[in-house]
N, C-alpha and C positions, 0 to 999 in steps of 0.2 A: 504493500500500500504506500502512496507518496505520502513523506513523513509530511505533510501541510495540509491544513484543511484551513477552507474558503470558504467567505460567508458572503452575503450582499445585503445591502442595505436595505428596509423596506420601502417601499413606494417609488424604488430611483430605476429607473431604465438601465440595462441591463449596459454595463463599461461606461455608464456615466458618473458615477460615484468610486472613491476609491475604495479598493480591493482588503476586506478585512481576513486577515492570515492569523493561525497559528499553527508552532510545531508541536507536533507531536513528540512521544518518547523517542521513537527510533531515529530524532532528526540529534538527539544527545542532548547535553545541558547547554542551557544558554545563558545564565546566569552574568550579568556585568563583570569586566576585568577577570573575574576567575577564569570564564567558558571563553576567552576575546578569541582565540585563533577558533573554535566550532563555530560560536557565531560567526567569521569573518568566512570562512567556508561555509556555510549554508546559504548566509546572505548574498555572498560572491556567487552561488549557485541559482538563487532566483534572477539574478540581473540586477540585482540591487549592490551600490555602494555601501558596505559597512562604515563609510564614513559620514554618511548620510543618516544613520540612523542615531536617532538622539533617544536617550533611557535618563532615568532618573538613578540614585541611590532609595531603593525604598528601604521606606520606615512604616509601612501600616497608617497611613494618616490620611489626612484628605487634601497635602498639597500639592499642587498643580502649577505646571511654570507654561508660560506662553512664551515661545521662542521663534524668531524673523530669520533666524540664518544658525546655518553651522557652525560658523565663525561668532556667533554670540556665544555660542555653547558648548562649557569647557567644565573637567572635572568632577562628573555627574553628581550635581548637587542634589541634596535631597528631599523626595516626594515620591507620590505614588501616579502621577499623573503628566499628561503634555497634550498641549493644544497648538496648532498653530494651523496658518493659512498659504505655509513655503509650499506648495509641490514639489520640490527636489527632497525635501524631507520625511524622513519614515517614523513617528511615532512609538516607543516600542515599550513593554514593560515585560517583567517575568511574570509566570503562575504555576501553580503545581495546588488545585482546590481552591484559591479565592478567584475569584468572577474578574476576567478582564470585560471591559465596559468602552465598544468602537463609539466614536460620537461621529457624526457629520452632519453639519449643516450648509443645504447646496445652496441658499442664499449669503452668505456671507460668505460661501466657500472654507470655513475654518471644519477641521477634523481632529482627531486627535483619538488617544488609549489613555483608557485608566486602568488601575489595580486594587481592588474592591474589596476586604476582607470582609470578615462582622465589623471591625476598630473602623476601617476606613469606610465603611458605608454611611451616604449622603455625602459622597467625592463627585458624584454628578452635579450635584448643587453650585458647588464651589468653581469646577469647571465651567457648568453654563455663566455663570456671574462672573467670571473671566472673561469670556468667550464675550460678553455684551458688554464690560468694559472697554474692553482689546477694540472689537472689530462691530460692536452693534448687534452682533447676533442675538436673535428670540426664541424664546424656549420653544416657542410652536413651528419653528424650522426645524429642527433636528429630526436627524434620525435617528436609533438607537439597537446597537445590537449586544444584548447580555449575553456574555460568551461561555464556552465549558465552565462548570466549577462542580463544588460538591457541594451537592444537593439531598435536601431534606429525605429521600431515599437511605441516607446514608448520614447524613449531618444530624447530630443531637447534640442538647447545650443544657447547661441547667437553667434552675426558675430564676435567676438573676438575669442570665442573658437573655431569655424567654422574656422577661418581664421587661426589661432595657425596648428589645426591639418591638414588641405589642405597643409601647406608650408610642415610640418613635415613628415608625413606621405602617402599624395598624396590626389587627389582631391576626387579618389573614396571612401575618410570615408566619407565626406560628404553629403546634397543634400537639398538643398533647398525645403520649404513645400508651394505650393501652396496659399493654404487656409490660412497658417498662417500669409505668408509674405503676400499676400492682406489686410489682417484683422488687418496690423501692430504688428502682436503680437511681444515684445521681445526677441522672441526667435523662431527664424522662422527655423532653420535651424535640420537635423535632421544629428545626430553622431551614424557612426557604428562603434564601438570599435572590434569590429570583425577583420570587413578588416583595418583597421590601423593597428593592429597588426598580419592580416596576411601580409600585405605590409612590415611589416616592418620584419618577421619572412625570406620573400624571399630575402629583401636586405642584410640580413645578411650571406645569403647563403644556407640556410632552404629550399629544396625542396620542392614542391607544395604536392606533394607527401603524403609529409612526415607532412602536416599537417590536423586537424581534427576540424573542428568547430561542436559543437555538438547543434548549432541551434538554443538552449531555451533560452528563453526571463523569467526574472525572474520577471519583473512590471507585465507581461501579465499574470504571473499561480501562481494563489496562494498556490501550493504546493511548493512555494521557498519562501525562505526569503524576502524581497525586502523594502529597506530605501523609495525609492518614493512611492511605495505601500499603505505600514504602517503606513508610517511618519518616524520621525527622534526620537522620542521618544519610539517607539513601537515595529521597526522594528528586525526580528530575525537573530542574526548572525549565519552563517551556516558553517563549516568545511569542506575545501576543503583537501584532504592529501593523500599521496602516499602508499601503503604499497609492500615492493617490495618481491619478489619470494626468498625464501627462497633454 
């Protein structure tokens, strides 16, 4: 199977919006400075400049740099996210079970990748209000595509984190597990980072529309990376990144 899977945008004409990527396990780690020569071979291998691709240092959080050129961006300082409206520029962040989050909006032309944990959810937010800083963009342009992660199939958290995301997000990320909450397990309750962040994609103004969940569960298929999978020592960081239409 080619280690890359391809996504497209909703509502955009098919090669009119740029091209949402990620690799896969078999494509190896990709992880910043550690992984730079696989990335520089894989990315060399789509037709893409490895030097063109701008990442952040992530830290779990919800910030977002809006970047004009290559030559701005040095040292991968840190955040979970990148917006910009270069087309020579590739957007890229790592994942292995948190939600990478494509944006594109085809009236202001800005796009960009975020990295969406539990900690960093509502990094959508932050971006859009960049995004209409920067360049004037409106939340009811966008497109939106939630990418692989681990999902409520597979994802359980206790009543603390349950109770955080119900207040924040709405009741529907949640749902109590049966079996587990009888068996007292500590962690009974089960987290869709999905619909939190599509809830929270609509509050902002984000058409229903205009958004794509693309479904995959990365704990469940071992053709993804996945930290609960693997473990925390093992697990493969995977490249989620933009590249737009020239």
């Amino acid at each position: 199977m080619n280690p890359i899977l391809w996504f497209e945008f909703p509502g955009c004409a098919r090669g009119s919006a740029p091209a949402a990527g990620l690799t896969l396990a078999a494509a190896g780690p990709m992880k910043i400075v550690r992984d730079g020569e696989n990335r520089s071979r894989v990315f060399t291998s789509l037709g893409i400049d490895p030097g063109a691709v701008i990442s952040a240092t992530q830290i779990h959080s919800r910030v977002v740099h809006a970047v004009e050129s290559a030559a701005s961006w040095s040292g991968h300082p840190e955040g979970d996210g990148v917006v910009t409206r270069n087309a020579s520029l590739v957007p890229c962040v790592t994942v292995a079970d948190c939600m990478p989050v494509y944006l594109y909006d085809p009236v202001s032309l800005c796009f960009g990748v975020l990295h969406s944990g539990w900690r960093g959810t509502g990094i959508i937010g932050t971006a859009l209000d960049l995004a209409c800083a920067e360049w004037g963009s409106r939340p009811e342009d966008f497109r939106v595509i939630l990418g692989p992660h681990i999902r409520d199939c597979c994802y359980t958290v206790d009543s603390e984190r349950a109770g955080y995301f119900a207040r924040e997000f709405g009741p529907s990320c949640v749902s109590a597990d049966p079996g587990r909450t009888a068996a007292g397990d500590p962690w009974p309750w089960r987290l869709s980072l999905a619909e939190a962040n599509r809830q929270l994609c609509l509050s902002l103004g984000i058409p229903d529309a205009h958004i794509l969940d693309t479904g995959l569960c990365t704990a469940c298929n071992p053709e993804f990376g996945s930290n609960r999978r693997q473990g925390a020592a093992s697990f493969t960081h995977m490249a989620a990144f933009l590249r737009a239409i020239h």
